[in-house]
Every structure is written in C-alpha cells, then in structure tokens.
N, C-alpha and C positions, 0 to 999 in steps of 0.2 A: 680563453687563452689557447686557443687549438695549437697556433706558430710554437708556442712552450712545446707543448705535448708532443710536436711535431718532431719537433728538432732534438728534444730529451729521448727522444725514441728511438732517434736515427741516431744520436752520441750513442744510447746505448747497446743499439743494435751493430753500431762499429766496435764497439769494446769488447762484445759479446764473440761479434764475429773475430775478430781479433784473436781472442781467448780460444776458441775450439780451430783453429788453422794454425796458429803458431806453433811449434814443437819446444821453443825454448823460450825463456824467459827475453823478451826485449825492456831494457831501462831505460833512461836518459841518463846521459853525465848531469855531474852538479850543475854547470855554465853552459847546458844546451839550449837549443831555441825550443821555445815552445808558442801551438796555435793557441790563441784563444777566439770564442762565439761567445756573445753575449744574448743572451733574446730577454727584452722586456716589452711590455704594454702599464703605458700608466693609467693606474686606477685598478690595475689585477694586482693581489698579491703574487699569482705565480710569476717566478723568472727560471731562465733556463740560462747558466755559467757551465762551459765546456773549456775546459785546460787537459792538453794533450799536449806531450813530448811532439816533435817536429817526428823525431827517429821512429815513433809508434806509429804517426802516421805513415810514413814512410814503408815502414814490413805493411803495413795491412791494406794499404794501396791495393798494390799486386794482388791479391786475395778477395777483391771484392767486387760481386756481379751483379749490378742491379741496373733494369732499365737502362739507359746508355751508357752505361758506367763499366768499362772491361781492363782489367788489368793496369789498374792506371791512368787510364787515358776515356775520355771523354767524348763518346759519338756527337755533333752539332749540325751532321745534316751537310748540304751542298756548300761547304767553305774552305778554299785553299788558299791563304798567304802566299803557297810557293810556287801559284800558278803565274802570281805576277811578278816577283821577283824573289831571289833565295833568302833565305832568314838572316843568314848571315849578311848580307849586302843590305839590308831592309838592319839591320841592328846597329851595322858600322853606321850607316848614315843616318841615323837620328842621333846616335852616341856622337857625331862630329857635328851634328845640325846645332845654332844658336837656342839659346834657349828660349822660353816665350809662348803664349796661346797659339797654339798649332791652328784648333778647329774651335768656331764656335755657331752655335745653329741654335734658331729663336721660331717657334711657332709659337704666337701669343704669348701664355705664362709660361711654356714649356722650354728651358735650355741647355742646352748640354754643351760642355766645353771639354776638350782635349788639349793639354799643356806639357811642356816639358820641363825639370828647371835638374839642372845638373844630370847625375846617372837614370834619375825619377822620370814614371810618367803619371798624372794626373787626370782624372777622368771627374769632371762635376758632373749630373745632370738633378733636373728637376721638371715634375710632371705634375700634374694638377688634372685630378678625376673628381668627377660625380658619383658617389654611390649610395645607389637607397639613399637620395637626398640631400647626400650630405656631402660638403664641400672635401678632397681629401689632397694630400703634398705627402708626395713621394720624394723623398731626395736622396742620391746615390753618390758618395765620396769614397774616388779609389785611388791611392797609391802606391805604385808597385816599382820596384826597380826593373833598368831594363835587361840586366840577366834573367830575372825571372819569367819576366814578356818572349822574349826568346828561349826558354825551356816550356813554356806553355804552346808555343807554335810550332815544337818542334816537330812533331809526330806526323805530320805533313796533310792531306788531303783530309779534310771529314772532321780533324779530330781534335782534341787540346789535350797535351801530355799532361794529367796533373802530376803525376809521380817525376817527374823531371821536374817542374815547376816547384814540387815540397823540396827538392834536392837543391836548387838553388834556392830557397829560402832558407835552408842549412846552414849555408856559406856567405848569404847576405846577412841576416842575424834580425833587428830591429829595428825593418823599413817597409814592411808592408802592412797594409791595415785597408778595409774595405767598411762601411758604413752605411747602411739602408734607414731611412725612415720615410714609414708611410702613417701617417694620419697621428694614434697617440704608441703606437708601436716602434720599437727600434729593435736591429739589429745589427752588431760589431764586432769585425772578426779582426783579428789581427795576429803579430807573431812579435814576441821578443824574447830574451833569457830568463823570465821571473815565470815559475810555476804557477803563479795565483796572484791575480791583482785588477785594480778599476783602473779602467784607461779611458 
C-alpha cells in the first residue's frame, strides 16, 4: 500500500509544516469548506482519509517548497493559456458557450471527454495499460467549477495558482471533486462544508 503511505506522509508532512511556520493558531469556522483525499486499495486493510479546513490549506500554501511547488503556485514546464488568449476572454466565453461535449478523443479503449453543463466543467478520461502482465483501467473524473478553472490559470506562463484556486473553492463551497482509479486502487479528493464523511 505504498499510495497510503505516500500520501499519509505528505498530509502529514503538511500539517507538520504547517505547525512549525505558522505563528498563530489557524481554525475553520463551523460552516467552512473543507478538502477531503481519500486513498484506498481493495484487499489492503491500509487506507489513508485527509479532512483539512479549506482556510488551513490556504495559510500553508504560501509556506510550502517542494520540488515545483513555490508559494502557492505550481511550476508545469513550457505552458501558457495567455499566450493564446487572456483568462478572462477564454472564461467569459465558455461561461456564455452552450452547454454540451466540448472534446472527445478515442484511441482504441483510451477516451477522454471535455464537457461543459452550466458554471462546471468536466473532464472524463480512461486508459487501459499493461503491467507485469496484467490487464489495468485507469479512470479520471474531474469536476471543477469555472471560477475555479480561472484562478488556477491565473499565474500566467509556466504556472497554476494553486493558492488562488483553494481561494475560489472558498467561495464555491461543494462543487468540486476529482477521482482517480487505476486497477484495485482509488483515489477521491473533493471539497464541501462537513469536516469528516464517505462521498
């Protein structure tokens, strides 16, 4: 169950770091948002359940340097959004575009779909590997609202704001949610107002 370990490591190495940079106590209101990770593998008893205030993420952002990770925001290499058009003109116009499968792309069992349906945008995809043998499905379910979409691109060339991004997931509340599964593994990350709960 390494992903456990993994990921229990990194909650706790955020809480950790958290704890020795902050100078004051940070809390959550009663009716704030909170992220939640889930990581399971079925057939391990380990699981790894991360429930963090939205607002904890948020101070310990700024604070945190690891590998592309600097203040917030997120190095990803040669990618600009705003070389082709501004965020904002790229925001209005999907916020005014019809709703409906934007993109969909098929190589063999492999598909990924891009869709719109109101303020949301959705991201299917699904991949199918071999390894050591063994047949494996990967499937990726993202929904994000498109304020959010636009505080992640904000940072312009290179980069994705996360720390802008947790900011609008503040103000959105209980509309995002991300979902990995590969083979008997899953991973579920989401955000709503309940401190602790199965989703």
């Amino acid at each position: 169950m390494d992903r456990c370990r993994m990921v229990g490591g990194l909650a706790l190495a955020l809480l950790l770091t958290g704890a020795l940079l902050l100078t004051g106590t940070v809390a959550a209101s009663a009716g704030g948002a909170w992220l939640h990770v889930y990581v399971e593998e079925e057939g391990e008893p380990a699981r790894v359940r991360i429930n963090l205030p939205l607002d904890l993420v948020e101070s310990l952002l700024p604070h945190i340097s690891v590998d592309e990770l600097h203040e917030g925001k997120l190095h990803v290499g040669d990618f600009d959004v705003q070389e082709f058009m501004s965020l904002h003109d790229l925001h209005d116009a999907v916020r005014r575009a019809a709703d409906g499968e934007y993109v969909e792309v098929e190589d063999g069992e492999d598909r990924v779909t891009i869709s719109k349906k109101g303020e949301e945008i959705f991201i299917h995809a699904q991949e199918r590997s071999k390894r050591r043998g063994e047949d494996i499905v990967e499937k990726v379910e993202v929904r994000i609202p498109l304020r959010v979409a636009e505080a992640l691109f904000s940072a312009g060339r290179d980069e994705l704001d996360l720390l802008a991004a947790v900011q609008a997931l503040q103000k959105e509340g209980e509309t995002s949610s991300v979902s990995v599964q590969e083979g008997d593994a899953s991973v579920r990350v989401w955000v709503d107002d309940e401190p602790s709960q199965d989703k």
